[in-house]
C-alpha positions as CSV (number, residue, x, y, z in Angstrom):
1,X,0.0,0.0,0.0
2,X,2.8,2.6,0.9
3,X,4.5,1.9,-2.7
4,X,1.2,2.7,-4.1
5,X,0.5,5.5,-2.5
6,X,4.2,7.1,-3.2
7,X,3.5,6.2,-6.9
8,X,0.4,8.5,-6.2
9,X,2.7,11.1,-4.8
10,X,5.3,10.9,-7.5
11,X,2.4,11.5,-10.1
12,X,1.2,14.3,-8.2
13,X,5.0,15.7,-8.1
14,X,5.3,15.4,-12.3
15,X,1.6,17.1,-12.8
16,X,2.5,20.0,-10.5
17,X,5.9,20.2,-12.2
18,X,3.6,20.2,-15.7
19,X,1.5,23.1,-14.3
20,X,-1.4,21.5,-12.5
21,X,-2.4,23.6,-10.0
22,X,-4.9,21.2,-8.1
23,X,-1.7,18.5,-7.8
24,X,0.4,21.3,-6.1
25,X,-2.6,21.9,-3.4
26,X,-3.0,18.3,-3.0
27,X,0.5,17.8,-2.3
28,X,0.1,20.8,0.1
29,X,-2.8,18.9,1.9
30,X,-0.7,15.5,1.9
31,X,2.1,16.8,3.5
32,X,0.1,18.2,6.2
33,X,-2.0,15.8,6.6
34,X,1.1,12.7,6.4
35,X,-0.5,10.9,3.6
36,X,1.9,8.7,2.3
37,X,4.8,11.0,3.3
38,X,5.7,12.7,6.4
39,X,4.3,15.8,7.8
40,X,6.7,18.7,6.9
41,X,5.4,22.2,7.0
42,X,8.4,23.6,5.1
43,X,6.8,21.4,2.2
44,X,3.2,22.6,2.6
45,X,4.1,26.1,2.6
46,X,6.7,25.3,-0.7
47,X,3.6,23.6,-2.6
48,X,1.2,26.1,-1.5
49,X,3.4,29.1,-3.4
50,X,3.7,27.0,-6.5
51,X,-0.3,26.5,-6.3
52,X,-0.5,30.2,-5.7
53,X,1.7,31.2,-8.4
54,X,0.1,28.4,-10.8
55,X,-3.3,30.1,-10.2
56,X,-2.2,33.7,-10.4
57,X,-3.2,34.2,-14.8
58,X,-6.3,32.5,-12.6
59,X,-8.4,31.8,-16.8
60,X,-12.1,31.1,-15.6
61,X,-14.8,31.0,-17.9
62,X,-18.1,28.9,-18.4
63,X,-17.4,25.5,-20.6
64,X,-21.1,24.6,-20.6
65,X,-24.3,24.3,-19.1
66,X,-27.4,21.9,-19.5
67,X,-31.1,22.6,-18.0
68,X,-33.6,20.4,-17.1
69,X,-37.3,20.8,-16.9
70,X,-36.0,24.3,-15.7
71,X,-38.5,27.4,-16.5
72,X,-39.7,26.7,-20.6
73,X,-36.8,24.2,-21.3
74,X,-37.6,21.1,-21.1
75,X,-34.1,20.1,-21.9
76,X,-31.5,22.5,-23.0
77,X,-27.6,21.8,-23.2
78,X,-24.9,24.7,-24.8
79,X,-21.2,24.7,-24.9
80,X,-19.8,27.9,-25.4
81,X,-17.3,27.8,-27.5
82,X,-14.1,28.6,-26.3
83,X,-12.2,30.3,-29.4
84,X,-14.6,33.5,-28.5
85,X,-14.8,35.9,-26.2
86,X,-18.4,36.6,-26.1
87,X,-21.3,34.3,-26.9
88,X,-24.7,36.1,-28.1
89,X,-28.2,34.4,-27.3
90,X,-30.7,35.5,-29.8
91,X,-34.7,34.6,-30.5
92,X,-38.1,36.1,-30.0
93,X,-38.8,37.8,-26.7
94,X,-40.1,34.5,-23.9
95,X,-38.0,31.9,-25.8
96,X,-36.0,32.3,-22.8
97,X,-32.8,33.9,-23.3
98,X,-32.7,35.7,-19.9
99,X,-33.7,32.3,-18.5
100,X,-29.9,31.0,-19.3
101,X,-28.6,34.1,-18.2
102,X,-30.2,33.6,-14.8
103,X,-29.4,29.8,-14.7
104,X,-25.5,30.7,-15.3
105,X,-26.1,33.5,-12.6
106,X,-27.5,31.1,-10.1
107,X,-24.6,28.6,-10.5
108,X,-21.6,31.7,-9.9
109,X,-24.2,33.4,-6.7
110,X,-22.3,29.4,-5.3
111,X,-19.0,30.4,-6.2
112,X,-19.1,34.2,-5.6
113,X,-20.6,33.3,-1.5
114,X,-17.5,30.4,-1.4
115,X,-14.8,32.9,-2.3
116,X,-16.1,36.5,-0.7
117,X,-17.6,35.2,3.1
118,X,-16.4,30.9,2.8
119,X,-20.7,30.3,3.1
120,X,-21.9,27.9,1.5
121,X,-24.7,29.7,0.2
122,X,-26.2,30.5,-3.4
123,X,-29.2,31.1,-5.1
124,X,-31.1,27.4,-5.7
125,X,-33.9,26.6,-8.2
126,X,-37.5,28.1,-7.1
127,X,-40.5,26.0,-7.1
128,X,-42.3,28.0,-9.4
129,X,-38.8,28.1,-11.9
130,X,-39.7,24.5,-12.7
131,X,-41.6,23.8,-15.6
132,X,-45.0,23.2,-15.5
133,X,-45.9,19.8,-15.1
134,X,-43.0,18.3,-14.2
135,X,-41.6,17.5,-10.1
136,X,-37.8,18.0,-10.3
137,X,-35.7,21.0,-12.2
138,X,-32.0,20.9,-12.3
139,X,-28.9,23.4,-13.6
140,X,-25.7,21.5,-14.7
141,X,-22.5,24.1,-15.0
142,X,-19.0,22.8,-16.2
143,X,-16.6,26.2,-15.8
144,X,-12.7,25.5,-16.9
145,X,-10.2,27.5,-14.4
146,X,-6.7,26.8,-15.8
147,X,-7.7,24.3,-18.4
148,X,-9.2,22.0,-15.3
149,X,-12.9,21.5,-15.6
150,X,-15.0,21.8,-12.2
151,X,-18.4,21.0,-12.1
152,X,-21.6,21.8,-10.2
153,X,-25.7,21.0,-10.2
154,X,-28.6,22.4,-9.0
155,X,-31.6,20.5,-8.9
156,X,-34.5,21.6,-7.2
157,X,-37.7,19.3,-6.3
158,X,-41.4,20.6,-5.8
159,X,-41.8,21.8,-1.9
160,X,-44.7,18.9,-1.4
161,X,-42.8,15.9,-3.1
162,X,-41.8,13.4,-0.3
163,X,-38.2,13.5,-1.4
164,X,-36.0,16.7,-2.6
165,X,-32.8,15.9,-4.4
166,X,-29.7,17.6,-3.1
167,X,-27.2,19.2,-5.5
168,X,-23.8,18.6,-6.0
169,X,-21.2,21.3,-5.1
170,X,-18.2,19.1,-4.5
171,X,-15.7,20.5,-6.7
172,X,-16.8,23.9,-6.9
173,X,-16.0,23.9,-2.6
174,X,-12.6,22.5,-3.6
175,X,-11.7,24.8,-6.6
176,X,-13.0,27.8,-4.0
177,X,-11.1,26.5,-1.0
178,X,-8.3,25.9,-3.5
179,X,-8.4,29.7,-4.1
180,X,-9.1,31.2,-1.0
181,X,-5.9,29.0,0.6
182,X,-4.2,30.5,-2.5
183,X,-4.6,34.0,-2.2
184,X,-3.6,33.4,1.7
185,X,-0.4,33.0,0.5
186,X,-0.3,35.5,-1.6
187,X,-2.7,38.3,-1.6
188,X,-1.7,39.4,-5.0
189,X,-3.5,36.5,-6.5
190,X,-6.3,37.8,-8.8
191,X,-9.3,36.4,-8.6
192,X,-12.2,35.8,-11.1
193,X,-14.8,38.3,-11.4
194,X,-18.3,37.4,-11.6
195,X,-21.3,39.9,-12.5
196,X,-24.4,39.7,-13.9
197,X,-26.3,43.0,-15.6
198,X,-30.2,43.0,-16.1
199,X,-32.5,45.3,-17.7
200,X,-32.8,47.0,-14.7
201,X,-29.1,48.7,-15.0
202,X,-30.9,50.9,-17.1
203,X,-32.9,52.2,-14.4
204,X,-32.5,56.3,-14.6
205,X,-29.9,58.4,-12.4
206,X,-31.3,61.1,-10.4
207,X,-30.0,63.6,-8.1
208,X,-30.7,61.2,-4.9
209,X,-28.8,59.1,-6.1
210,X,-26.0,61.5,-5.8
211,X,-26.7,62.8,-2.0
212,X,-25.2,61.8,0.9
213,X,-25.4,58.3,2.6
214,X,-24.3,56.6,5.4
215,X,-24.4,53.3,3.7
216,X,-20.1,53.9,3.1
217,X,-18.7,55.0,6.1
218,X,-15.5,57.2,6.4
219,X,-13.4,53.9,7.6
220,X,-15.3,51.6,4.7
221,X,-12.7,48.8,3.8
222,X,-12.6,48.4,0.1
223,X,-11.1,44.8,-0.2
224,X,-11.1,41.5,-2.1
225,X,-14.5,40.6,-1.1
226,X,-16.1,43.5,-1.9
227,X,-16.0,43.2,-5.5
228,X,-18.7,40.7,-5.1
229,X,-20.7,42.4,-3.1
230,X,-24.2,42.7,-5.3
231,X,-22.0,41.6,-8.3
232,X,-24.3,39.1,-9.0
233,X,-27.7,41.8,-8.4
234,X,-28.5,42.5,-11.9
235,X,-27.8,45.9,-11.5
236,X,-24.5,48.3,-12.2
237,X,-25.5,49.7,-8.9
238,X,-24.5,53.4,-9.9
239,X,-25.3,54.8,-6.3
240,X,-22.7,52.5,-5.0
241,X,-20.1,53.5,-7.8
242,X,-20.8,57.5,-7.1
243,X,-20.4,56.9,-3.2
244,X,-16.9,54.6,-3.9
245,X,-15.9,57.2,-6.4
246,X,-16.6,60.0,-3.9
247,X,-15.2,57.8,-0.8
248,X,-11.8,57.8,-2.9
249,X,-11.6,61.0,-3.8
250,X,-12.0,63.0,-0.7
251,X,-9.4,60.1,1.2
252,X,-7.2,60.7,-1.9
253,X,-5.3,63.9,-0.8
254,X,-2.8,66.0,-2.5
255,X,-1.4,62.8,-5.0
256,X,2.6,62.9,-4.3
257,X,4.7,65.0,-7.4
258,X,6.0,61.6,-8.4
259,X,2.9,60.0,-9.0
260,X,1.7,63.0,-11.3
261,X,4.6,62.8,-13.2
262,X,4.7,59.0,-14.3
263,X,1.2,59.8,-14.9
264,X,2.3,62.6,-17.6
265,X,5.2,60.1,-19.0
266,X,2.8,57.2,-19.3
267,X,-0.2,59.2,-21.3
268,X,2.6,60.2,-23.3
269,X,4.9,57.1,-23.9
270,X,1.6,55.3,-24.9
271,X,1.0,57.9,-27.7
272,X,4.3,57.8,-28.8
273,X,3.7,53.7,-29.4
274,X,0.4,54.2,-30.8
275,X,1.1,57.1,-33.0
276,X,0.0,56.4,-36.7
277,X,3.4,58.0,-38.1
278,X,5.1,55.0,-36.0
279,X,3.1,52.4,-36.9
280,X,3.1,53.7,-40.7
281,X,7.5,53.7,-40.9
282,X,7.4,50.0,-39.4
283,X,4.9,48.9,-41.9
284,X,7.7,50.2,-44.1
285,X,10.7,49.6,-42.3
286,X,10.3,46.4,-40.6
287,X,13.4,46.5,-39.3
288,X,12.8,49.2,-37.2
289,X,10.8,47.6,-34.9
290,X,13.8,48.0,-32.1
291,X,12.0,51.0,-31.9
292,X,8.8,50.3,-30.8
293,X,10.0,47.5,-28.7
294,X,12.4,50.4,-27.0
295,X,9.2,52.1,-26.4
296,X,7.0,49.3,-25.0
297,X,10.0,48.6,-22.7
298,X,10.1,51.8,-21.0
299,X,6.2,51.9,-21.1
300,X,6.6,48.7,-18.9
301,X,9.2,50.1,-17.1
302,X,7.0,53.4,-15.9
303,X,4.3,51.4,-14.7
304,X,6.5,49.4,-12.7
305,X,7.3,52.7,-11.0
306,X,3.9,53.4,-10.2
307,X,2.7,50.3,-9.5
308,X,5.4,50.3,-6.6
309,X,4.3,53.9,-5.5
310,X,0.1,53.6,-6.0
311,X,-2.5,52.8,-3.1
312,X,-5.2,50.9,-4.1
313,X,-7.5,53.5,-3.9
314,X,-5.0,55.9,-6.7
315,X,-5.1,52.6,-8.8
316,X,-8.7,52.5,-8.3
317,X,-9.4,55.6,-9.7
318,X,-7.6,56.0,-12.7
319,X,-8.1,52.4,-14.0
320,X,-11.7,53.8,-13.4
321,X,-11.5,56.2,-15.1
322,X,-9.1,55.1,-17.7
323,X,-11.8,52.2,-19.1
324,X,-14.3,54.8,-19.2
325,X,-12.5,57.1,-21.4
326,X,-11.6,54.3,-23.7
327,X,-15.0,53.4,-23.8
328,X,-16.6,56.4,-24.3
329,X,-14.4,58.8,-26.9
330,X,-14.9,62.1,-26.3
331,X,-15.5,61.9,-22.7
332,X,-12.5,63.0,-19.9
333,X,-11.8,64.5,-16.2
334,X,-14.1,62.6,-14.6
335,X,-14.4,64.1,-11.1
336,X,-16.4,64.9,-7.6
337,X,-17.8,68.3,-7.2
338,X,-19.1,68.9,-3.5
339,X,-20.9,72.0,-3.8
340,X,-23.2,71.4,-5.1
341,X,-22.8,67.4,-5.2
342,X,-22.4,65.8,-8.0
343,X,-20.6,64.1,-10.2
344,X,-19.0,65.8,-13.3
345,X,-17.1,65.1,-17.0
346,X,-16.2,66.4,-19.8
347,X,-17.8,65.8,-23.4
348,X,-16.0,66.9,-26.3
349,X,-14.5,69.3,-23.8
350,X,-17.7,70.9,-22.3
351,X,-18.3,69.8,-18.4
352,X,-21.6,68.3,-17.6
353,X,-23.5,66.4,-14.9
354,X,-23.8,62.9,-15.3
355,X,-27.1,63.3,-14.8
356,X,-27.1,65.9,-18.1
357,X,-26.1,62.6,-20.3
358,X,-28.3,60.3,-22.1
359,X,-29.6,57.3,-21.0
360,X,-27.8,55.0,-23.0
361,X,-24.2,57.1,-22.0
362,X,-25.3,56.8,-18.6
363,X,-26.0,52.9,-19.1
364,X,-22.9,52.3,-20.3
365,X,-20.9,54.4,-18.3
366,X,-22.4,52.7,-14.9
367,X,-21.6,49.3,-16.5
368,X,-17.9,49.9,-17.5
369,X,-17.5,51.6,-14.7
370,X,-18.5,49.1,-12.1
371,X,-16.6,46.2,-13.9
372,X,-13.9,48.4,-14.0
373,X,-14.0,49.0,-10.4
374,X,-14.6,45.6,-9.1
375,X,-11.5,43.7,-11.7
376,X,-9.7,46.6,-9.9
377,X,-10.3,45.4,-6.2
378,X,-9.9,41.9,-7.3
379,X,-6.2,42.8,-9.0
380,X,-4.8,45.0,-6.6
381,X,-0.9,44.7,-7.5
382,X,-2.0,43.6,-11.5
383,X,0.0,46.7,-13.8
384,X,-2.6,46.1,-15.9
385,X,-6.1,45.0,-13.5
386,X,-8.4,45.3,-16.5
387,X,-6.9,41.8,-17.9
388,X,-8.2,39.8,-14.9
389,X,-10.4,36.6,-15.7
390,X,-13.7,35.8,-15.0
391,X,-17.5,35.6,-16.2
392,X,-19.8,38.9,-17.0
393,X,-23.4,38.0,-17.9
394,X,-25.7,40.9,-19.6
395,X,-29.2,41.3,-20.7
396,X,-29.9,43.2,-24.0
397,X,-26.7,44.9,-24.3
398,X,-27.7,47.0,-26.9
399,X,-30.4,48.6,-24.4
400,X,-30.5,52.8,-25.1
401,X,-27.5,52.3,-27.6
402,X,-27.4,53.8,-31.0
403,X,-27.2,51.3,-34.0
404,X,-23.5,52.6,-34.2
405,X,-22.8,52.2,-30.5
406,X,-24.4,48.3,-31.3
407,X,-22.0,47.8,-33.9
408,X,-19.0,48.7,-31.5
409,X,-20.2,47.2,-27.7
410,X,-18.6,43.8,-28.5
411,X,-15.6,44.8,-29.7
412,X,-15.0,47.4,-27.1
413,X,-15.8,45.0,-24.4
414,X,-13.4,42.6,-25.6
415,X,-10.9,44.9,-25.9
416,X,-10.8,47.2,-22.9
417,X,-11.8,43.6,-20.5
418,X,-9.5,41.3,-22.7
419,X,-9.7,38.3,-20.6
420,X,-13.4,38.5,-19.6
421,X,-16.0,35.8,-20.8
422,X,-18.8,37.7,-21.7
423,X,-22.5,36.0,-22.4
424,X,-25.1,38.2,-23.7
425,X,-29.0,38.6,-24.9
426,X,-29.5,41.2,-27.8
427,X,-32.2,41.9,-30.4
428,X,-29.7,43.6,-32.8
429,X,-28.7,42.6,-36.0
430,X,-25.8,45.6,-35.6
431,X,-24.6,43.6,-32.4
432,X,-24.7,39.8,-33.9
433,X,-23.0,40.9,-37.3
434,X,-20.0,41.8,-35.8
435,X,-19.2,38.6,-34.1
436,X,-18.6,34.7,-36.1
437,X,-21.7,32.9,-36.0
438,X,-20.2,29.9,-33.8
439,X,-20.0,33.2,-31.1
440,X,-24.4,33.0,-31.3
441,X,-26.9,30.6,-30.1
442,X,-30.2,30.7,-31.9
443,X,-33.2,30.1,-29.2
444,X,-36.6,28.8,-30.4
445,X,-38.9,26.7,-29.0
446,X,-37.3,25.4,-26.1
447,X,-34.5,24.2,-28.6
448,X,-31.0,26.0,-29.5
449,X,-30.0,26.2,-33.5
450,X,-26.5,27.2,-34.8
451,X,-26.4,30.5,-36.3
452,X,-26.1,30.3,-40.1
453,X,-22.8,30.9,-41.4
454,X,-21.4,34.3,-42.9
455,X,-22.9,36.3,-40.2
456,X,-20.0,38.6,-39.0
457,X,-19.5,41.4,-41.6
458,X,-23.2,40.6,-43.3
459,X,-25.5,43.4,-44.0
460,X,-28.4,44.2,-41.1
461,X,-31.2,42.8,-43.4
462,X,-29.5,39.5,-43.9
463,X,-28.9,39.1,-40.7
464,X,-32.5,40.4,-39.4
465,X,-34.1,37.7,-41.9
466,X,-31.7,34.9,-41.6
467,X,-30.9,35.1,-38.2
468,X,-33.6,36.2,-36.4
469,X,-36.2,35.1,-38.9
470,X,-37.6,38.3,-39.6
471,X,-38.4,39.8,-43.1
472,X,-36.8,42.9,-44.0
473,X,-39.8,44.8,-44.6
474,X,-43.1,44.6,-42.4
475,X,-45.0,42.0,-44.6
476,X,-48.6,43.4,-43.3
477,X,-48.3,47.3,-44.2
478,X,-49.5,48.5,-47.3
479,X,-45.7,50.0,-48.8
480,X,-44.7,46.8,-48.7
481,X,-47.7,45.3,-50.4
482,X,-47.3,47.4,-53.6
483,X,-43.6,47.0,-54.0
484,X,-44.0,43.4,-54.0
485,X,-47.1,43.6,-56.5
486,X,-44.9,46.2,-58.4
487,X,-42.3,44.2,-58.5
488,X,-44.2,41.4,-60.0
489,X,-46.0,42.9,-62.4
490,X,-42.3,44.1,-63.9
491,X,-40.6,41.0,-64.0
492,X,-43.9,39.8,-65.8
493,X,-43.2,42.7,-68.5
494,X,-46.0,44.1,-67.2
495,X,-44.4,47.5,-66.7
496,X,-46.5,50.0,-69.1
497,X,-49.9,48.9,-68.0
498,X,-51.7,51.2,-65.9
499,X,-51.9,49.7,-62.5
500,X,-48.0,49.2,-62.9
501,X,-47.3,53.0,-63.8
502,X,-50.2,54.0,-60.7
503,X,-48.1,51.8,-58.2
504,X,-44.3,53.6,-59.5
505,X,-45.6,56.8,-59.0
506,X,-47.2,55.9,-55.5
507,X,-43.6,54.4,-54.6
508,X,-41.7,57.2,-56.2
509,X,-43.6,59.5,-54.1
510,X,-42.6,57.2,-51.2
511,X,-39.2,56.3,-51.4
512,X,-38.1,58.9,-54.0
513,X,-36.9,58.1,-57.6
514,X,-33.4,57.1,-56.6
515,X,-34.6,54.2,-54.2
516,X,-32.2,51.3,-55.1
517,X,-35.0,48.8,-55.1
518,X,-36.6,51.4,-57.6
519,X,-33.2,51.8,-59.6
520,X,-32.9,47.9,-60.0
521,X,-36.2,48.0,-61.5
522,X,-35.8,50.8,-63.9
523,X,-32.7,49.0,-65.3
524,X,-34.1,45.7,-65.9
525,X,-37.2,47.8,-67.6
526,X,-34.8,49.3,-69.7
527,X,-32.8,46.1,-71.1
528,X,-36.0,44.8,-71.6
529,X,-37.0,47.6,-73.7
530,X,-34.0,47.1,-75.7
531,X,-34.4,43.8,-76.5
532,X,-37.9,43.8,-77.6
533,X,-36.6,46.9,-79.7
534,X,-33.5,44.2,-80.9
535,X,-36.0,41.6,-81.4
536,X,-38.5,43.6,-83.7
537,X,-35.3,45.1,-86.3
């Protein structure tokens, strides 16, 4: 048996040697507990840093998740694929879209309680959430942290049946204890963020929200845990972002003369490497990349030198700030004003309230903002806190946004959260056509459908008809009606009789003459007039 168990060991040894963070911690465990080797606390302390620093990219995102006689599904299983960043859910409004959404966010409310307070709480399955008809619901999640899979299930029986089944969190306590023990040891560790956003974010800003509250007190201790705290609401609580945004500011005093200035050499080291007339002579001039590389080095080297002089709270506020400015062009010098109180930024260089903007700049800036924020509290030494891991859920993300603004929320969420798994709901075509169709999950009837391919880069129409099974024009109103009959009666050379010449005229006067549905018409009316006219000589 003790040769067994030491080849068990000596596996354990060559997997945490590989990487595997989960063999380091259970080496940890078995030389404290003397499994099959002595107790030696020098040894448990050596494995625990390797776990620690095995975990500290800490990659977390959801592999899959399956549900069962759970709201409408009857059965319902999707993989998100994990070549993409974002995965869309798409389909009619009750096909149940923000049913997954809330399934996934009942699974994380498990891990979120295990990591921020070590309860072993979380949201479980109501007995009105399972489907009609049926006694037992369950929620099977498979999330991958490090390229290990861990595993959880909900399952939920009526209150009256005789016997309730009992979920299954095994894994999910060991990956969070696994954690927790590893950010012991070192409290750099990052740790995943998880947040969910309903419709509700979009609820409007108004001056109480901006008042004074006791709810953050003067000694309020922004740590680790609190960037869970209502993560998981449904809600970029704005009220709580204005009072940690004021909290910070008026502890921040004077900032120290050397902080300021690696500020000023980092804004303008970064232009330097993203100037076009750079990027255009090493296009050229490949071998004068030493350049850039010179540049990115001393870039690296500056924040360094910040990094070692910022509080948490400095960080906090300009990484804040920082993603919101990327976010939203135009926008700058965020900042408290206490008489009167508010909060107060520029656009396009002329100061407003927050309150002045619109609801959909508002809505986004409360959302980028409290991801921003919490990534921040979660990565307190990271030089770069925005590229922590973890699992962002959001219903209708094109809610208030401008068809252009749809067009650009994926790709700007990706880019300023790079290592953030995002799953969204959205009714856009200008959202979905900017993502690969393997990134979108069709919903209909209970059942999921793969997107058609050719999606990302297609026109709106195409994807508003082949998508979301929608014709491009209302088929019912009465513009629509004629154009098709129009149309018809064209292609059927039907063009000079009078109910054809009554229904251009109408259209002309609707769409105008240079209409490109109109245009295509005219031209095939005029090679057919030139044949006929070919034919007859």
């Amino acid at each position: 048996m003790t040769e067994q168990l030491s080849k068990i060991i000596r596996r354990l040894i060559a997997r945490s040697e590989s990487g595997d963070f989960s063999a380091s911690f259970q080496l940890a465990q078995s030389y404290s507990e003397g499994f099959s080797v002595e107790k030696d606390k020098d040894k448990v302390q050596e494995y625990l840093s390797i776990c620690a620093k095995q975990l500290n990219g800490n990659s977390f995102k959801v592999k899959s998740i399956k549900l069962t006689n759970y709201k409408g599904f009857d059965y319902l299983d999707l993989d998100f694929n994990e070549k993409n960043s974002t995965t869309i859910l798409v389909g009619n409004n009750g096909c149940g879209k923000s049913s997954v959404l809330e399934a996934i966010q009942k699974s994380l409310t498990h891990l979120s309680s295990r990591l921020a307070t070590k309860s072993q709480n979380g949201e479980l399955i109501d007995d009105l959430e399972i489907k009609k008809g049926k006694d037992i619901a369950s929620i099977s999640t498979v999330f991958e942290v490090e390229n290990q899979v861990v595993s959880m299930e909900l399952n939920q029986g009526l209150s009256m049946s005789s016997t309730r089944p009992r979920g299954s969190y095994t894994q999910i306590n060991d990956i969070c204890h696994i954690l927790r023990t590893a950010n012991e040891i070192d409290p750099n560790l990052s740790l995943p963020l998880f947040a969910s956003y309903t419709v509700e974010r979009a609820n409007d800003v108004t001056t109480k929200d901006i008042e004074e509250s006791d709810e953050i007190k003067d000694d309020y201790i922004w740590d680790k845990s609190k960037a869970y705290s209502k993560s998981l609401s449904g809600k970029a609580d704005f009220k709580l972002f204005f009072r940690w945004f004021k909290e910070l500011i008026e502890s921040d005093k004077d900032s120290s003369r050397a902080i300021d200035e690696l500020r000023v050499k980092i804004q303008a080291k970064e232009a330097e490497i993203n100037s076009p007339i750079l990027t255009e002579l090493i296009s050229k001039h490949p071998e004068l990349k030493y350049l850039l590389d010179s540049h990115q080095s001393e870039l690296d080297q500056y924040k360094i030198e910040l990094n070692a002089l910022y509080s948490v709270d400095d960080k906090s506020l300009d990484v804040v700030k920082d993603a919101i400015y990327k976010f939203l062009p135009g926008f700058s010098n965020l900042k408290f004003q206490r008489k009167p109180l508010d909060l107060t930024l520029e656009k396009n260089g002329v100061q407003l309230s927050v309150l002045q903007l619109s609801q959909g700049e508002k809505t986004m800036l409360a959302l980028v903002a409290d991801i921003a924020r919490r990534l921040t509290l979660l990565n307190p030494q990271s030089l770069s806190p925005l590229d922590g891991s973890g699992v962002v859920l959001i219903d209708e993300v094109d809610l208030h946004l401008h068809p252009l603004w749809q067009q650009q929320i994926i790709q700007k969420l990706e880019s300023t959260f790079c290592n953030l798994q995002f799953i969204v709901t959205t009714h856009s075509p200008q959202v979905c056509h900017t993502v690969d169709s393997s990134a979108i999950w069709l919903l209909n009837n209970g059942k999921k459908e793969a997107a058609p391919k050719g999606v990302r880069g297609a026109v709106s129409s195409w994807v508003l008809k082949s998508l979301f099974k929608v014709e491009e024009r209302p088929p019912e109103d009465e513009i629509t009606k004629k154009l098709v009959l129009y149309t018809k009666l064209v292609y059927l050379d039907r063009y000079d009789e009078e109910e054809s010449l009554t229904l251009r005229k109408e259209l002309t006067s609707h769409f105008g003459s240079g209409y490109k549905d109109l245009v295509t018409l005219d031209l095939y009316i005029e090679n057919s007039r030139w044949e006929k006219e070919y034919e007859e000589d």
